[in-house]
C-alpha positions as CSV (number, residue, x, y, z in Angstrom):
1,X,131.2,64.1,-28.6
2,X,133.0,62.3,-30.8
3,X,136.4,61.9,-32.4
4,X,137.3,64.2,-35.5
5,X,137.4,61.9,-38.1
6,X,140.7,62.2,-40.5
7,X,139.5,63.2,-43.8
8,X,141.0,64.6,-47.1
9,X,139.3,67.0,-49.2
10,X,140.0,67.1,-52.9
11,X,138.0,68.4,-55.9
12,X,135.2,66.7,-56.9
13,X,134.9,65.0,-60.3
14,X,132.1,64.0,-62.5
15,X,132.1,60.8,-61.3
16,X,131.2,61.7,-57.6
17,X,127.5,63.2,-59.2
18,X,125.9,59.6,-58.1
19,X,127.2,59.9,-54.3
20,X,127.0,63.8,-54.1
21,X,122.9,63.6,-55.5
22,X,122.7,60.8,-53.1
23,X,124.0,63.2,-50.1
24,X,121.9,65.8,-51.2
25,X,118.6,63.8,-51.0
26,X,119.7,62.2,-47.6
27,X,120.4,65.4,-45.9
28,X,117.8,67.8,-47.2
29,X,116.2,69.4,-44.5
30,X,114.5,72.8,-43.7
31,X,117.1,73.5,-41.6
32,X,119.2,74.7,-43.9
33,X,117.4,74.0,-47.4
34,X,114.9,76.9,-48.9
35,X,114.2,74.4,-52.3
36,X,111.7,72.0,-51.9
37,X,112.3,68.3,-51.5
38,X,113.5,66.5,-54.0
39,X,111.2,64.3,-55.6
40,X,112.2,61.8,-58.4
41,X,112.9,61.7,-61.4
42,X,115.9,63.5,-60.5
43,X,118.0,66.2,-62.0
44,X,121.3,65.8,-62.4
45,X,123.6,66.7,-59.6
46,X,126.1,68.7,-61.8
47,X,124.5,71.2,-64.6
48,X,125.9,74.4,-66.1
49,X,125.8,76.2,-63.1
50,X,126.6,73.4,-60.6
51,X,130.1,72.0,-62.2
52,X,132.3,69.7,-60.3
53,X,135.3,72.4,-60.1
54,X,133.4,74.6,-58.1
55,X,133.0,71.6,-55.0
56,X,135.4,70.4,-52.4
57,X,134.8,67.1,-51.4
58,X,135.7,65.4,-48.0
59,X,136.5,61.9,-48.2
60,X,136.6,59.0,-45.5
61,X,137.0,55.8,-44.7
62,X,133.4,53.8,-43.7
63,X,133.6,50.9,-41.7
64,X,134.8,48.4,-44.8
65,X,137.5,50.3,-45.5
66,X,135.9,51.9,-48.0
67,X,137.0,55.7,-49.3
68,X,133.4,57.3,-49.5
69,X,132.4,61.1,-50.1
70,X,131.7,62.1,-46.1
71,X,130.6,66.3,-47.3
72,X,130.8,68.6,-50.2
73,X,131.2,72.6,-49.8
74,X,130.5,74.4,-53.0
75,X,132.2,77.9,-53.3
76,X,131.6,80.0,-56.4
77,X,132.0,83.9,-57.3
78,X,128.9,85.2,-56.1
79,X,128.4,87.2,-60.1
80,X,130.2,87.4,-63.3
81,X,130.9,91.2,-62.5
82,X,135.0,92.1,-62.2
83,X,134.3,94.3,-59.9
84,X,133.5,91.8,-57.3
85,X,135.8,89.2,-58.4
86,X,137.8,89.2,-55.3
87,X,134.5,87.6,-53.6
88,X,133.9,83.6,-53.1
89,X,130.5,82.7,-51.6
90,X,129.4,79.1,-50.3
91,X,126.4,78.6,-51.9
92,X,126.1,75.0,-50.5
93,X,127.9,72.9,-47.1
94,X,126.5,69.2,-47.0
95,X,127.9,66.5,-44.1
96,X,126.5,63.1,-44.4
97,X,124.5,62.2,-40.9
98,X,126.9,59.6,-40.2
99,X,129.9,61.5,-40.3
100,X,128.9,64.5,-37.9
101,X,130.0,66.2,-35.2
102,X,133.7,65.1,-36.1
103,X,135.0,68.1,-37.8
104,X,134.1,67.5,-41.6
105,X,132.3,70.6,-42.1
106,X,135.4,72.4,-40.7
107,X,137.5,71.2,-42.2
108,X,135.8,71.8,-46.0
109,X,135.3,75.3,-44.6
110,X,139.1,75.8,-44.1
111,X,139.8,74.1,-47.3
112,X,137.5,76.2,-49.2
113,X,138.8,79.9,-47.6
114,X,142.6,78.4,-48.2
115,X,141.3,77.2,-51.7
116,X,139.9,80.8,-52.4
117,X,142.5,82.8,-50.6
118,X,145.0,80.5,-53.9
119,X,142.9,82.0,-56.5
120,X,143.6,85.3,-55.1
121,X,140.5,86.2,-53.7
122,X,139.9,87.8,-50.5
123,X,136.7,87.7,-49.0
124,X,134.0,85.1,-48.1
125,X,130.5,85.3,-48.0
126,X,127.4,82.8,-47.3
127,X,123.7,82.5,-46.5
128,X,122.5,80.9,-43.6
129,X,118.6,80.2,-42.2
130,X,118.6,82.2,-38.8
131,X,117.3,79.4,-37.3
132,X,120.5,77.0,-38.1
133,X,121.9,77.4,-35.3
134,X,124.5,74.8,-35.3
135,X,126.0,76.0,-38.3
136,X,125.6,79.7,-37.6
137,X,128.2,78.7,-34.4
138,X,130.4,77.1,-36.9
139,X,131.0,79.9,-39.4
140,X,131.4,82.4,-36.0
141,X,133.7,80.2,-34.7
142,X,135.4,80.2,-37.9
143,X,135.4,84.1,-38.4
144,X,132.4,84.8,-40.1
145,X,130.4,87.6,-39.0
146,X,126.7,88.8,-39.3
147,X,126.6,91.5,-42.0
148,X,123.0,91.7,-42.8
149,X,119.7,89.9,-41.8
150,X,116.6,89.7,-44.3
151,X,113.9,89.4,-42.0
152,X,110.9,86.6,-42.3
153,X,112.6,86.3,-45.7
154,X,111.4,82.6,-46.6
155,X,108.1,80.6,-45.4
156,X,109.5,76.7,-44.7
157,X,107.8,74.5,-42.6
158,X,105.1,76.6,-41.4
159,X,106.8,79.2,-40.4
160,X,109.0,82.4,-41.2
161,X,113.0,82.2,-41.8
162,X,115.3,84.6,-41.6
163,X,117.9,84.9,-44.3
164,X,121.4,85.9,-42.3
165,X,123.8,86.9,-44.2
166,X,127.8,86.4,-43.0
167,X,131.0,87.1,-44.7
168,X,134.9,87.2,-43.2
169,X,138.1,88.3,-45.0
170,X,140.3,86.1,-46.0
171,X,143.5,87.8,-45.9
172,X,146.1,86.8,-42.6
């Protein structure tokens, strides 16, 4: 296994949209994605919906020297309703192949519940394929628990998916 790589996380800014569409493209996967592949043209990483405040970005260095964007995490308020605005949910968790197996997606995950617990919110939910299983371990090893499972809920690559859903408080 290798090393964790160091990393720092910061918030993204527009000018990460060309590296983070980039990521998206070169990661997509059934695995984890229920949207079909992207084709080109295009759309634009960042929208309305999909703002740069709402993503945590892991940065490292690459083998130039470089600083370039390693993963994103995207947390958001799952609605617009005040009755659930003590909720985050990940709607998003993106490594780039080469960077792996060294802790990146753990440590955006920490960044993003210490990020949410800040704004005062405190709980954490996600979606995750049933058949991901390396990043079903993750979020269990990180205190996320099943709380629902939608059965044969999507149809990807042939076959059916079950939608997991998981969720963890975030207060000590």
């Amino acid at each position: 296994m290798p090393a964790p790589t160091a990393c720092s996380v910061r918030v993204a800014v527009l000018s990460d949209e060309t590296a983070l569409g980039g990521l998206d493209r070169a990661t997509w996967s059934t695995l984890h994605a229920v949207m079909p592949r992207p084709r080109p043209p295009y759309p634009p990483f960042f929208d309305d919906r999909h703002r740069p405040e709402d993503l945590l970005v892991a940065e490292t260095e690459n083998e130039a020297g470089e600083t370039v964007i390693a993963g994103y995490i995207r947390v958001v308020p799952p609605t617009p309703l005040a009755c659930n605005a003590h909720v985050r949910q990940i709607q998003g968790l993106v490594v780039a192949d080469r960077a792996r197996g060294r802790g990146i997606a753990r440590t955006l995950l920490r960044a993003a519940c210490a990020a949410a617990r800040a704004e005062g919110a405190s709980r954490m939910t996600l979606r995750v394929l049933g058949h991901n299983a390396p990043a079903r371990a993750l979020y269990e090893a990180e205190g996320f628990v099943v709380e629902g499972v939608l059965s044969g809920e999507f149809f990807l690559d042939g076959r059916y998916a079950d939608d997991v859903l998981m969720g963890r408080p975030l207060v000590p």
